[in-house]
C-alpha positions as CSV (number, residue, x, y, z in Angstrom):
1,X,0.0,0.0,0.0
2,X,2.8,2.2,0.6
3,X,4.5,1.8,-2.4
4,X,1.2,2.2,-4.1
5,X,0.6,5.4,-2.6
6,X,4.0,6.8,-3.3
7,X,3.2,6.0,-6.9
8,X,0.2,7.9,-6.9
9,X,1.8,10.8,-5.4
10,X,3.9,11.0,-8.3
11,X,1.7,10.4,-10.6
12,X,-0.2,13.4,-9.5
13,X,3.4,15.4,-9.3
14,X,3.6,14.8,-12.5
15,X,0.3,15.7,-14.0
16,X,0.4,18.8,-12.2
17,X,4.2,19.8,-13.7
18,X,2.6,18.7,-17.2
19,X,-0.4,20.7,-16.9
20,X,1.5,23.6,-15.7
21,X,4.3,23.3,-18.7
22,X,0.7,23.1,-20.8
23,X,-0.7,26.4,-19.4
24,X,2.8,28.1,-19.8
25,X,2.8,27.3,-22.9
26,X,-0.4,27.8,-23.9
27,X,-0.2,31.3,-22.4
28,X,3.3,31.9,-24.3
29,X,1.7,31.1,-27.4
30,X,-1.4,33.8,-27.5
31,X,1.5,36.3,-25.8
32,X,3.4,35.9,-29.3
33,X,0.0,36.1,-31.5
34,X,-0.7,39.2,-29.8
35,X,2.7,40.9,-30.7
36,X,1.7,39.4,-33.9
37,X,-1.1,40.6,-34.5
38,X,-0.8,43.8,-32.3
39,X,3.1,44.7,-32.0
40,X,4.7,43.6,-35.6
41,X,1.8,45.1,-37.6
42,X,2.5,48.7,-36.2
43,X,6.1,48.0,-38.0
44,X,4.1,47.1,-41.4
45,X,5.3,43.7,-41.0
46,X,2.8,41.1,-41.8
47,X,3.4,37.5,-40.9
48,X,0.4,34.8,-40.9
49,X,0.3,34.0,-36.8
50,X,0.6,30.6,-37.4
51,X,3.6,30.7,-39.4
52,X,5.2,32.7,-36.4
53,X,4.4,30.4,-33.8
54,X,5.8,26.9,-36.2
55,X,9.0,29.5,-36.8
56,X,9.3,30.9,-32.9
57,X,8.8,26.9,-32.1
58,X,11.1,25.4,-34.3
59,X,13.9,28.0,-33.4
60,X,13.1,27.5,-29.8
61,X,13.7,23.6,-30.0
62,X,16.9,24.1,-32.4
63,X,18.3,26.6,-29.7
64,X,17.2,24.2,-26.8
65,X,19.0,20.9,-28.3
66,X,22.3,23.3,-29.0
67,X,22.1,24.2,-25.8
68,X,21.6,21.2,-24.0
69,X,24.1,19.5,-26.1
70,X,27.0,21.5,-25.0
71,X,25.8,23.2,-21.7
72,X,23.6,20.3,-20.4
73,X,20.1,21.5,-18.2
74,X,21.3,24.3,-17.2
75,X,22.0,25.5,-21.0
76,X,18.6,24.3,-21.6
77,X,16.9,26.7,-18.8
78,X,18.8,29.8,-20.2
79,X,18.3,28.9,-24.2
80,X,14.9,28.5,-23.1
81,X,14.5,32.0,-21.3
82,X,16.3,33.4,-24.1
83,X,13.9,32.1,-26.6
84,X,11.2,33.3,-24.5
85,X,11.9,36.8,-24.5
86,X,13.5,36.9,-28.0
87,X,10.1,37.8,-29.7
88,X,9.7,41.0,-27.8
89,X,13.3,41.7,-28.3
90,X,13.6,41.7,-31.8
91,X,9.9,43.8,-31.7
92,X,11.9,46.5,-29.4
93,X,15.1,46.3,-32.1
94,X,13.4,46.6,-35.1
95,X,10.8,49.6,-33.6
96,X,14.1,51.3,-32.8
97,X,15.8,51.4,-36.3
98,X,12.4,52.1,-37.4
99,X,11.8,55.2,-35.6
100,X,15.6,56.1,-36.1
101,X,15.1,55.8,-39.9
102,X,12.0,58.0,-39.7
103,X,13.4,60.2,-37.6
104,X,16.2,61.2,-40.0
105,X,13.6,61.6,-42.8
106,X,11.6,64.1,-40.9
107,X,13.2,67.2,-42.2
108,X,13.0,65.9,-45.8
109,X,9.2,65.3,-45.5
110,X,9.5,69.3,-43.2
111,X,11.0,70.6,-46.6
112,X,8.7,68.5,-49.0
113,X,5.3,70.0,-47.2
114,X,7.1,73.3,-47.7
115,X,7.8,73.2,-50.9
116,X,4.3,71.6,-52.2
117,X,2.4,74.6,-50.0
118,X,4.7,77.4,-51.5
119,X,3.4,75.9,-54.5
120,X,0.1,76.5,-54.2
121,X,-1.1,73.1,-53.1
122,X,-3.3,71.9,-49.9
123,X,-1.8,70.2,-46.9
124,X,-3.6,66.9,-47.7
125,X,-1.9,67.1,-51.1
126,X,1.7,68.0,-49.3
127,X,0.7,65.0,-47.5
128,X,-0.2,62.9,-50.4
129,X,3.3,64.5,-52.3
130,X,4.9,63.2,-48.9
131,X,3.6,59.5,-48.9
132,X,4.1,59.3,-52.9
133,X,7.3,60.3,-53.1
134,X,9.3,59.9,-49.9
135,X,10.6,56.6,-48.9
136,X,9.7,53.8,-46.3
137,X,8.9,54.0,-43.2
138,X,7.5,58.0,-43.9
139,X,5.6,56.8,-46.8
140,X,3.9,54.4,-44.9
141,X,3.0,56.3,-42.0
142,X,1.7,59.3,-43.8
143,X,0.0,56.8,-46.3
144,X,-1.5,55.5,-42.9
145,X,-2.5,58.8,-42.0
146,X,-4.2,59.5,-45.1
147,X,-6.2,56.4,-45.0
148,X,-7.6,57.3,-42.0
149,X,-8.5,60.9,-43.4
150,X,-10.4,59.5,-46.1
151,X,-12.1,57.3,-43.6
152,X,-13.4,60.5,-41.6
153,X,-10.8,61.0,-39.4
154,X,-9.5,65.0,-39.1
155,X,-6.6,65.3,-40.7
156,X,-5.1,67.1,-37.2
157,X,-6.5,63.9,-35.3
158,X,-4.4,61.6,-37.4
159,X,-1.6,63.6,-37.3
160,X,-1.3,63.5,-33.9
161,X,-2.3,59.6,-33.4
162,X,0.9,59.5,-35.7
163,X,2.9,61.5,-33.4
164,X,1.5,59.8,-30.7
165,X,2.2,56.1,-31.9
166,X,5.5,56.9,-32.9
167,X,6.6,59.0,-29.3
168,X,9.5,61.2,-31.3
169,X,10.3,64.6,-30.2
170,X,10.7,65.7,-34.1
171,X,7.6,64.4,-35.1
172,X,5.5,66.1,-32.3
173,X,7.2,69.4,-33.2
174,X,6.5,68.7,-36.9
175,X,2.7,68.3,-35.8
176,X,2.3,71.0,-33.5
177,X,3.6,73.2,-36.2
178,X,1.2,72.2,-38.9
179,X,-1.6,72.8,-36.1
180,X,-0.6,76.2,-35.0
181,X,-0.1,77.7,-38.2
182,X,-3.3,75.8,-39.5
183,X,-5.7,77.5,-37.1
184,X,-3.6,80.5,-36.0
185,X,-2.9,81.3,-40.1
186,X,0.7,82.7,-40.9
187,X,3.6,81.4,-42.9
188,X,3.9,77.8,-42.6
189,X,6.1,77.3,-45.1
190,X,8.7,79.0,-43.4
191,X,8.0,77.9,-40.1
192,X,8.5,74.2,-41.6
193,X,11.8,75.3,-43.0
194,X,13.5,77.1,-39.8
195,X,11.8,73.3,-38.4
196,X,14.0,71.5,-40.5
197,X,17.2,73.1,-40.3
198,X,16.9,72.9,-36.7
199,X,16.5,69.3,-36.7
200,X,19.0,69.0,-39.4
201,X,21.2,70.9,-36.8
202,X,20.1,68.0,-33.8
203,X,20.7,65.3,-35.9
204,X,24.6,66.3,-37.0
205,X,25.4,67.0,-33.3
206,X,23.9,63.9,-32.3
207,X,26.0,61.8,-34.8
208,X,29.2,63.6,-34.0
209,X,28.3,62.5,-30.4
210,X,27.8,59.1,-31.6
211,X,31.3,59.6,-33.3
212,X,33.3,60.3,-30.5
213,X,31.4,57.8,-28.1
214,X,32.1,54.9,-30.5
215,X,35.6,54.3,-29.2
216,X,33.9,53.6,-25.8
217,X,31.3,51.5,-26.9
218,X,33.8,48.9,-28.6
219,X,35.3,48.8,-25.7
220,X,32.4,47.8,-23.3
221,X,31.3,45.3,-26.1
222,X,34.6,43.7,-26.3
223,X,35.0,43.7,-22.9
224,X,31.7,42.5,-22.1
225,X,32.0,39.6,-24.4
226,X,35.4,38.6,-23.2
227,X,34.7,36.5,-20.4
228,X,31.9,34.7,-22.6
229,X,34.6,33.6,-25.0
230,X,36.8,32.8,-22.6
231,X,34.5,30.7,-21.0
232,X,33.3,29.2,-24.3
233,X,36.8,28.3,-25.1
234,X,37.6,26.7,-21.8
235,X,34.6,24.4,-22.2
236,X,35.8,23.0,-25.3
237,X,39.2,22.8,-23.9
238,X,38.5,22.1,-20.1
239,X,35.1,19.7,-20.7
240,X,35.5,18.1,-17.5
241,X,36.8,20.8,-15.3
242,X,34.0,23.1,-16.4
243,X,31.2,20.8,-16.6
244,X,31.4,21.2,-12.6
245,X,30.8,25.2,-13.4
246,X,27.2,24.2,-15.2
247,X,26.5,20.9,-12.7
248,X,27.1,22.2,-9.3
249,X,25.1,24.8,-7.1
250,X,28.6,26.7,-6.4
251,X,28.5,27.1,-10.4
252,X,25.2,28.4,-11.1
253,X,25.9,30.8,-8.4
254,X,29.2,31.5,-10.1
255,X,27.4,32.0,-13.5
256,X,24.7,34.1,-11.6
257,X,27.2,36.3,-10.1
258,X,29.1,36.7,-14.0
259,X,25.4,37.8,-15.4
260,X,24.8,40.2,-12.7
261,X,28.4,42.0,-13.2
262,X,27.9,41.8,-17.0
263,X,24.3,43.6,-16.8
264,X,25.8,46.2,-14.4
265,X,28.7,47.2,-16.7
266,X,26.6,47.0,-19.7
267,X,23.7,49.7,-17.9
268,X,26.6,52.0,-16.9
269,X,28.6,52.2,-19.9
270,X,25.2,52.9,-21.6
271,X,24.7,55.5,-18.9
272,X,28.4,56.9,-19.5
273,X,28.1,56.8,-23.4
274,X,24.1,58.2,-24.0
275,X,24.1,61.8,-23.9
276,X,20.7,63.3,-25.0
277,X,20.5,66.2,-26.9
């Protein structure tokens, strides 16, 4: 009886770890259809959800076996966090370049709605010049904003979801301009070319920062990756001696204590090397 009671014990341990890896899952799984459906499709990038999840799955599983190959469980635990959170990583990459990009483009489209008004046209038709002739991501978003015009949307209203969705400084200038001279009347072609010079002005002084911070940020990087190399290299070298670093509770501490120093030097040097204009 006893050893059919233990049994049962663990037979209910294990359902309850199976259903639990099932509801984590599950729950994973309509976390990446959501940034899907909600997250990647602000970025104009439209993938079928299902086709995400087989490709999230299949590189989660590839990673996992790599992993566990050389690292054993504990390579598994990590590759499996880091698959995890690799979705919304790569969203938060790619939304960066993307705003960059726009954000560099925004005194092009400043001079382009200039130009059209000096010439006689309509703002919706700078606007229309702007999504026509500019290239991606502007012409998308102000081909967004357009469609949502036609739709009944004010034109001021879409403008500023635009500025709203996209959070950058430049862009909520550019709007506010367009606004104030709109209702207050004035020259806003002129207004939108002092705008662009001035953000043409931000923009060099922000890449000649970039310039001189870049010796300092190869640095930290090569820093920061030295002690992963060194430690990849010593476990192809030193397989026995450092399987005891990924087997034994005073490794995983170790390891712990060499992720913690690595995230600290990599949010100061960040710290040091951003400098906001």
């Amino acid at each position: 009886m006893a050893a059919a009671g233990v049994a049962s014990c663990a037979a209910l341990a294990s359902w309850m770890i199976l259903r639990a890896i099932a509801v984590a899952v599950s729950g994973h799984h309509e976390r990446l259809a959501q940034l899907n459906r909600e997250k990647f499709e602000e970025l104009f990038l439209f993938v079928d959800t299902p086709t995400f999840l087989r490709w999230n799955a299949a590189v989660t599983l590839v990673v996992a076996a790599a992993a566990a190959l050389s690292f054993g469980p504990l390579g598994v635990l990590v590759a499996g966090a880091l698959a995890a959170v690799a979705p919304s990583a790569l969203h938060r990459w790619l939304r960066r370049r993307r705003l960059r990009a726009l954000e560099r483009q925004l005194p092009d489209v400043a001079d382009s709605i200039a130009g059209s008004l000096r010439s006689g046209s309509g703002l919706g038709q700078a606007i229309a010049r702007v999504a026509a002739h500019q290239p991606a991501p502007a012409a998308q978003e102000f081909s967004l904003v357009l469609r949502e015009h036609r739709l009944g949307v004010p034109l001021e209203e879409a403008l500023a979801s635009f500025a709203t969705r996209s959070d950058l400084r430049d862009l909520h200038m550019l709007v506010a301009v367009l606004g104030i001279a709109r209702d207050l009347g004035g020259g806003l072609a002129g207004a939108l070319d002092r705008l662009a010079a001035s953000m043409r002005r931000r923009l060099a002084m922000e890449d000649r920062i970039r310039a001189l911070t870049s010796q300092g940020r190869l640095q930290g990087m090569v820093m920061g990756a030295l002690p992963l190399a060194l430690g990849a290299v010593l476990t192809v070298l030193e397989p026995e001696q450092m399987s005891r670093l990924y087997s034994e509770p005073l490794g995983w501490l170790t390891l712990g204590g060499i992720a913690l120093l690595e995230l600290g030097g990599f949010l100061l040097l960040r710290k040091i090397v951003r400098i906001e204009v």
